[in-house]
LOLOFI-408455 format. One line per 8 residues: their letters; for each residue x, y, z of C-alpha. Coordinates in steps of 0.2 Angstrom, whole numbers, plus 5000, padded with zeros to 4 digits. Layout:
<lozas>
A) X Y Z | ...
</lozas>
This chain:
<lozas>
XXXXXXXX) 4845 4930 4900 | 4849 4946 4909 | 4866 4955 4904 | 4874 4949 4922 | 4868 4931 4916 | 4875 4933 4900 | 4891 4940 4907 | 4892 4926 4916
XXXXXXXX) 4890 4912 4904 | 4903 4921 4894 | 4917 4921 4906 | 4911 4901 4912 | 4913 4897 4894 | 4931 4908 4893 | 4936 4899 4910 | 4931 4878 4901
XXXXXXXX) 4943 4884 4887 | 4958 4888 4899 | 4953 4872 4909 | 4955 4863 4895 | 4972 4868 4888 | 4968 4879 4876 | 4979 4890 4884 | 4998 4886 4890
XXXXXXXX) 5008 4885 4905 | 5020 4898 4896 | 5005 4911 4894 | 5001 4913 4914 | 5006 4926 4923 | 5024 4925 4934 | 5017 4935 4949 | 4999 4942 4953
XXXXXXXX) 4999 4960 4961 | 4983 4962 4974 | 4978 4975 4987 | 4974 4974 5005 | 4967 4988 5014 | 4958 4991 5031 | 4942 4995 5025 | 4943 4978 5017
XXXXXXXX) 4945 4964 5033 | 4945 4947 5022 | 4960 4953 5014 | 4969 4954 5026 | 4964 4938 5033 | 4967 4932 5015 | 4986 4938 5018 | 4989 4934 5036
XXXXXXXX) 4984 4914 5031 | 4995 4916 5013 | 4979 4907 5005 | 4985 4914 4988 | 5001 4909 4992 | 4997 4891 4994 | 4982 4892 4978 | 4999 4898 4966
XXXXXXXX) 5012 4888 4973 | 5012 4875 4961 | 5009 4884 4949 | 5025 4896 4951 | 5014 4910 4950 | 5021 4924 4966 | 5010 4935 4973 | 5015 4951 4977
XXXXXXXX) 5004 4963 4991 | 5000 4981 4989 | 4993 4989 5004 | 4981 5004 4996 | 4974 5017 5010 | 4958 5021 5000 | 4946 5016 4983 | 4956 5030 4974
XXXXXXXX) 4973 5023 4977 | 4966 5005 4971 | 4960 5014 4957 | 4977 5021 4952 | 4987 5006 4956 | 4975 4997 4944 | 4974 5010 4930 | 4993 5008 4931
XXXXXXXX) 4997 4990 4930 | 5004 4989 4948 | 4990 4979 4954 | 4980 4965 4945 | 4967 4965 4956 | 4961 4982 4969 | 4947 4982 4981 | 4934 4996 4980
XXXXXXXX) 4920 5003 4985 | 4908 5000 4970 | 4902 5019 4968 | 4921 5023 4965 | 4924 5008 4955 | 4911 5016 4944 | 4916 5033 4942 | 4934 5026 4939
XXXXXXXX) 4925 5015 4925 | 4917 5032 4915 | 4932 5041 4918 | 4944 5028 4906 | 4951 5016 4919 | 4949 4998 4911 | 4940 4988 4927 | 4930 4975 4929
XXXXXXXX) 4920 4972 4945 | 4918 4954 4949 | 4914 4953 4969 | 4907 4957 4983 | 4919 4955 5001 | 4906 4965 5011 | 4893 4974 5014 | 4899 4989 5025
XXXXXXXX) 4892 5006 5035 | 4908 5011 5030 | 4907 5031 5030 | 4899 5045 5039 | 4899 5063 5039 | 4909 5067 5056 | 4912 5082 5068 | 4921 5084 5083
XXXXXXXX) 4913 5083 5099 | 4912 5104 5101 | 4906 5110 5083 | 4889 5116 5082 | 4886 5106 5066 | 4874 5094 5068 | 4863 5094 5049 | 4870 5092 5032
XXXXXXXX) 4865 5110 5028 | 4879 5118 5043 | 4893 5113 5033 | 4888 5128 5022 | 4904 5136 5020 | 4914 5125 5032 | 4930 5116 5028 | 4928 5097 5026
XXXXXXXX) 4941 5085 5024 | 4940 5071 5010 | 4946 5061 4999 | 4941 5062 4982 | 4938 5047 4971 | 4929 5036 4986 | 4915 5032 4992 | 4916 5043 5006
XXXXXXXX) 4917 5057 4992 | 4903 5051 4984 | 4894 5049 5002 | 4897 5070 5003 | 4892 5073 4987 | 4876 5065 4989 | 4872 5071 5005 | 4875 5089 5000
XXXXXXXX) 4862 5087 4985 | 4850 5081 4998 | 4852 5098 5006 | 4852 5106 4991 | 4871 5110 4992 | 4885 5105 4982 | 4903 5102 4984 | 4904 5125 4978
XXXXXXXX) 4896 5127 4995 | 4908 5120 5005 | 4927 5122 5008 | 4934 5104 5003 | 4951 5100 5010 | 4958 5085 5001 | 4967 5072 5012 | 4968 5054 5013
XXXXXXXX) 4957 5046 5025 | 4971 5045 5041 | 4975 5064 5037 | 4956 5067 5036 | 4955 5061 5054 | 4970 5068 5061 | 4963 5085 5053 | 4945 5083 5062
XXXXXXXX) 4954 5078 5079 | 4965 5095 5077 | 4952 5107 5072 | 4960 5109 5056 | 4943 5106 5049 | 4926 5106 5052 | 4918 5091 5048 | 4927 5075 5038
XXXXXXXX) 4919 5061 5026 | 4923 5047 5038 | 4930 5028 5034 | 4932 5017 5045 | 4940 5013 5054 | 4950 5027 5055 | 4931 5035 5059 | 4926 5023 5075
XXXXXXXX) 4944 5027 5082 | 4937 5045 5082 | 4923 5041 5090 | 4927 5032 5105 | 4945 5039 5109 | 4942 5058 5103 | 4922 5061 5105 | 4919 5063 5087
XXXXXXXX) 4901 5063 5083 | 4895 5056 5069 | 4879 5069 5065 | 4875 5062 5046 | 4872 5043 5042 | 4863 5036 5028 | 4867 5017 5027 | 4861 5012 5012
XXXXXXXX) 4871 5027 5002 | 4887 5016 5008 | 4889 5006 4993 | 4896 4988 4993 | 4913 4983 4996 | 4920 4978 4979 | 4934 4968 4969 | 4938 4973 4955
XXXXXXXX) 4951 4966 4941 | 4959 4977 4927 | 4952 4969 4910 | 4963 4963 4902 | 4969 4951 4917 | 4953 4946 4915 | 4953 4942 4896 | 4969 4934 4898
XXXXXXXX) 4968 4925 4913 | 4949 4919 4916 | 4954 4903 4925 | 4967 4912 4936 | 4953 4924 4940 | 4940 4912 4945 | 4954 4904 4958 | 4959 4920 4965
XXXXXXXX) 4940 4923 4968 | 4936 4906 4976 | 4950 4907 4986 | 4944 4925 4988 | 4927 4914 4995 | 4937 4904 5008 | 4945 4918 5018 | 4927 4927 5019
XXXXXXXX) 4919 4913 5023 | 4933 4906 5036 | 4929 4926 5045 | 4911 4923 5045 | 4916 4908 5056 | 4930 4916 5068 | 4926 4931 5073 | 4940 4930 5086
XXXXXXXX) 4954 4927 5072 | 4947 4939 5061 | 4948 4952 5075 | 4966 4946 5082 | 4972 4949 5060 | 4967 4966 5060 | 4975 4971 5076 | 4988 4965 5070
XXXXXXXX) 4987 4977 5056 | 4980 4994 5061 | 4985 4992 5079 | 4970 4998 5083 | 4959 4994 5102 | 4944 4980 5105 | 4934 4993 5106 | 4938 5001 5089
XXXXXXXX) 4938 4985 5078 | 4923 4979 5086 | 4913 4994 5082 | 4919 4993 5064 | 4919 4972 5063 | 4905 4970 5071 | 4892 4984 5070 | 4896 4992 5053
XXXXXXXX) 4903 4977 5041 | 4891 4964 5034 | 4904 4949 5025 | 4887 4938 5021 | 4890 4945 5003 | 4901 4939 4988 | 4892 4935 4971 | 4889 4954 4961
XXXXXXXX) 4872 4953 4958 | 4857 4964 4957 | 4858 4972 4973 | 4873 4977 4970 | 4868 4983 4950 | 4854 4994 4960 | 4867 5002 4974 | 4879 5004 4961
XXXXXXXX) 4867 5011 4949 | 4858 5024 4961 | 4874 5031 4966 | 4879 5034 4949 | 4862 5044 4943 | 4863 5053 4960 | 4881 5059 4956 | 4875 5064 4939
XXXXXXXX) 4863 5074 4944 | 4876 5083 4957 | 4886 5086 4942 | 4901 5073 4948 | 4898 5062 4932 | 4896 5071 4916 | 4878 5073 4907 | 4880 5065 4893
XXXXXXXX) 4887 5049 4901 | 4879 5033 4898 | 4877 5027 4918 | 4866 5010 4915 | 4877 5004 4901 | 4894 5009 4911 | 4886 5001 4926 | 4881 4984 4915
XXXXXXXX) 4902 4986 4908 | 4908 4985 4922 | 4900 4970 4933 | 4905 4953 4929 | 4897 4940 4937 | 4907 4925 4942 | 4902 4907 4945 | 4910 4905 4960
XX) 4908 4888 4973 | 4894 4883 4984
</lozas>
């Protein structure tokens, strides 16, 4: 039985106890905090249908929404308490997990080209190795971050040979657009807007270093609530499946949000976001694994860290419906 298997069986088993009444109405929660964000579109389909709402209702569980504008605020809502459950990107999730913060990662909501390195349309930057001594906007703690740090070892830089300016993603845009900076570690969809309304070019994209969209759950929800995590994550399964299915909805929801043109959303929905994914599984243990011995070696993750075993502590794989 492999360590994701045995995971499993262990929060299956966890999840028959609940089921069965071992534990009380008076021990659940009274509200569940959880995150949407636009680099995550099923959540906000998930909140625009009140899916969770309706899942709780009986229950008298409330859920209360937190909108988190990158994988490093998620992180620190969840290291917190503020949020029960925080979406990622699994390299972050990781480098959160070595650093202290108590998470579990236990699904997948897409598989995304979520992050470029970006220009503006006059810079003569157009390899990795130009940003030599160039300011580039970013935000640390994200998979855009690690996206940089990676590409700079690849051209045999490192974040010393640069000039980081930290921002959150929108500032990191605003920034590029302004010639504040030089170049910026995109996210969409902050980064197609660039694109098509201000020429932005995007001269560096690897997208297999763009590592999966991620759920992740502070532990001790888990510990204590197993059953209420395995209803969050199939209704979780409902909304991705339902945007899989209506394109058209999905688009209209996130408009709604981020205000943002056709043209925008359907680059980022249609050309850079892949929702066929939700169980954590190996290729996600692989993604998430390469990243972290890639940011070991850039110096990102200490040394003497463990990365396989951190990587095995944090992904939990749950049985969720056919």
């Amino acid at each position: 039985m492999t360590t994701l298997s045995r995971r499993a069986f262990t929060l299956g088993a966890a999840v028959a106890i609940v089921a069965s009444g071992a534990a009380s109405a008076a021990d659940k929660p009274t509200q569940i905090a959880i995150d949407w964000a636009t680099y995550n579109p099923v959540a906000i389909v998930l909140k625009k249908q009140g899916l969770l709402e309706k899942e709780f209702a009986k229950d008298g569980i409330k859920i209360v929404w937190v909108q988190t504008l990158g994988s490093n605020k998620a992180l620190e809502f969840l290291n917190a308490g503020s949020l029960d459950f925080g979406s990622t990107a699994g390299s972050a999730a990781l480098v959160a997990r070595i650093n202290g913060n108590p998470i579990k990662s236990i699904y997948t909501y897409s598989r995304p080209e979520w992050t470029a390195l970006v220009t503006g349309k006059d810079t003569a930057i157009k390899t990795v190795a130009d940003l030599k001594g160039k300011r580039v906007a970013v935000t640390r703690g994200t998979d855009p971050h690690i996206f940089l740090v990676r590409a700079l070892l690849d051209a045999g830089l490192t974040e010393k040979d640069i000039v980081p300016v930290l921002l959150q993603h929108p500032d990191g845009k605003t920034a590029l657009v302004r010639g504040d900076v030089d170049a910026w570690a995109g996210l969409d969809p902050m980064m197609a807007q660039a694109e098509i309304e201000d020429g932005a070019r995007l001269f560096y994209r690897k997208p297999e270093a763009n590592t999966f969209g991620i759920l992740n759950v502070r532990e001790q929800f888990l510990k204590d609530n197993p059953e209420i995590v395995r209803r969050v994550l199939a209704t979780y399964e409902v909304a991705r499946k339902y945007s899989i299915a209506h394109y058209d909805e999905l688009k209209a929801d996130f408009i709604g949000v981020t205000k943002l043109p056709d043209v925008v959303v359907d680059k980022q929905l249609k050309e850079r976001t892949d929702l066929s994914f939700s169980k954590i599984g190996a290729q996600q243990r692989e993604a998430i694994l390469e990243a972290g011995f890639a940011l070991q070696k850039a110096g990102v993750i200490a040394a003497s860290a463990d990365v396989k075993k951190n990587v095995d502590d944090l992904l939990v794989e749950v049985p969720l419906p056919e």
